[in-house]
C-alpha positions as YAML, in Angstrom:
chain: A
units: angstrom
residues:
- id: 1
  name: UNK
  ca: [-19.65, 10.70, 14.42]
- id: 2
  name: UNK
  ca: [-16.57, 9.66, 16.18]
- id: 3
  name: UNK
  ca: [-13.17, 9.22, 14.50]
- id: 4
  name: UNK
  ca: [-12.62, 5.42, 13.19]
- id: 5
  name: UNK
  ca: [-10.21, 3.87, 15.82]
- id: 6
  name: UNK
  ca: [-8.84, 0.26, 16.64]
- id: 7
  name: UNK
  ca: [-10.00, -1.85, 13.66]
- id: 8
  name: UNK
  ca: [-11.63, 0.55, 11.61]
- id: 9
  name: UNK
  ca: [-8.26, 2.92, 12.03]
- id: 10
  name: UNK
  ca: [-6.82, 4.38, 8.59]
- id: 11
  name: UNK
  ca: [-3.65, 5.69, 9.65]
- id: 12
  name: UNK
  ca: [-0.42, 6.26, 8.28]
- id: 13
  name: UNK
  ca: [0.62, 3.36, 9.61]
- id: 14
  name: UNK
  ca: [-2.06, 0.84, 8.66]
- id: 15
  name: UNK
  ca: [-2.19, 1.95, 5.27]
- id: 16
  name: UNK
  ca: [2.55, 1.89, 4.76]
- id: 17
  name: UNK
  ca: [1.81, -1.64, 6.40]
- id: 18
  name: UNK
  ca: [-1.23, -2.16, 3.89]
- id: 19
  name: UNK
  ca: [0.88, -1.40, 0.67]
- id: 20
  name: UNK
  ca: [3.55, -3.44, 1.56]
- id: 21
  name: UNK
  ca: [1.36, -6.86, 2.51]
- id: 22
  name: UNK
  ca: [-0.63, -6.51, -1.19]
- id: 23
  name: UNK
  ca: [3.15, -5.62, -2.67]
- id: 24
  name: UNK
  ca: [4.38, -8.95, -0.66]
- id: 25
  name: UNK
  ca: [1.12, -11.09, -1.63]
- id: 26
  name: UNK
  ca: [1.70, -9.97, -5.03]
- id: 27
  name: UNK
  ca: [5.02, -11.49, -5.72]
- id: 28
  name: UNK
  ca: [6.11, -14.30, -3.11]
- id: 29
  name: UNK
  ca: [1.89, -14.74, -2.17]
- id: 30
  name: UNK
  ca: [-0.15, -17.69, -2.77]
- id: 31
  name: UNK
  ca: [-1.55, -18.69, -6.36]
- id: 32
  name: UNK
  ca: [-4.52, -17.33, -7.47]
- id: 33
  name: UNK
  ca: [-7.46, -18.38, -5.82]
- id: 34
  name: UNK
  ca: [-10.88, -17.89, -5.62]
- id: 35
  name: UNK
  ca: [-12.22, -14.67, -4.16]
- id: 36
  name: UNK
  ca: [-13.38, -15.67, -0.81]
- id: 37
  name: UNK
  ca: [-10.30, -17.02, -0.10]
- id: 38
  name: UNK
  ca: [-7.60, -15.06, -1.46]
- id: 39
  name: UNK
  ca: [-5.53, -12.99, 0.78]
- id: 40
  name: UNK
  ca: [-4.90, -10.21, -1.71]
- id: 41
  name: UNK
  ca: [-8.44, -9.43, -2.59]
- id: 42
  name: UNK
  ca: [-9.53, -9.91, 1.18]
- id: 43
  name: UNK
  ca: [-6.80, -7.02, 2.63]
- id: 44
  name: UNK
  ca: [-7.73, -4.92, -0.97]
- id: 45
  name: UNK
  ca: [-11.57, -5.41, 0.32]
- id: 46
  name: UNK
  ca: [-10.59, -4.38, 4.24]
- id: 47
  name: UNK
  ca: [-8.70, -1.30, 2.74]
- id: 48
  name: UNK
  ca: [-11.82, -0.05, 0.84]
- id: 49
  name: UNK
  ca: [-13.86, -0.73, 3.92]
- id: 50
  name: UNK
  ca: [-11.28, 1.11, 6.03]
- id: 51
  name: UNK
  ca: [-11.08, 4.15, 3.45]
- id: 52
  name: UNK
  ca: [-15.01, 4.22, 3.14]
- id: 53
  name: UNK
  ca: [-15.14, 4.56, 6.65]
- id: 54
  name: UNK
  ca: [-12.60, 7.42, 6.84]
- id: 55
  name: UNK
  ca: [-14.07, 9.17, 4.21]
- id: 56
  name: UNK
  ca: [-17.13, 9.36, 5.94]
- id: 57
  name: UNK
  ca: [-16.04, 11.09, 8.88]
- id: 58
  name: UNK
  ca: [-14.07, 13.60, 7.05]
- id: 59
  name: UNK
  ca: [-17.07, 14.57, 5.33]
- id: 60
  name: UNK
  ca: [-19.24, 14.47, 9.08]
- id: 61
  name: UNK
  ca: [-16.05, 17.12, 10.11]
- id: 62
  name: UNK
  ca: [-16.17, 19.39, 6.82]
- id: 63
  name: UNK
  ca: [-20.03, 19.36, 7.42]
- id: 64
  name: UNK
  ca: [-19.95, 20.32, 11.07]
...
């Protein structure tokens, strides 16, 4: 299993940039809406899916 790159990356980066967006949505952000459309719960959802993916591959490199 190759390392998650490009749009499945979980670096340092994406995940500072991550914390502040949901901080950002949080306050100044759009009223609640319904899940398929609202921004916080669709980066919260890409995060998981980002993490899961991660996770994954660390346990592929502890297994190896």
């Amino acid at each position: 299993m190759d390392k998650p790159q490009g749009k499945d990356s979980f670096s340092l980066l994406y995940r500072a940039g991550f914390r502040i967006t949901y901080v950002l949505l949080h306050v100044m952000g759009p009223a609640s809406q319904t899940i398929e459309t609202d921004p916080q719960v669709r980066a919260k959802r890409e995060y998981d899916r980002r993490r899961a993916l991660h996770r994954e591959w660390k346990a592929y490199q502890r297994s190896k």
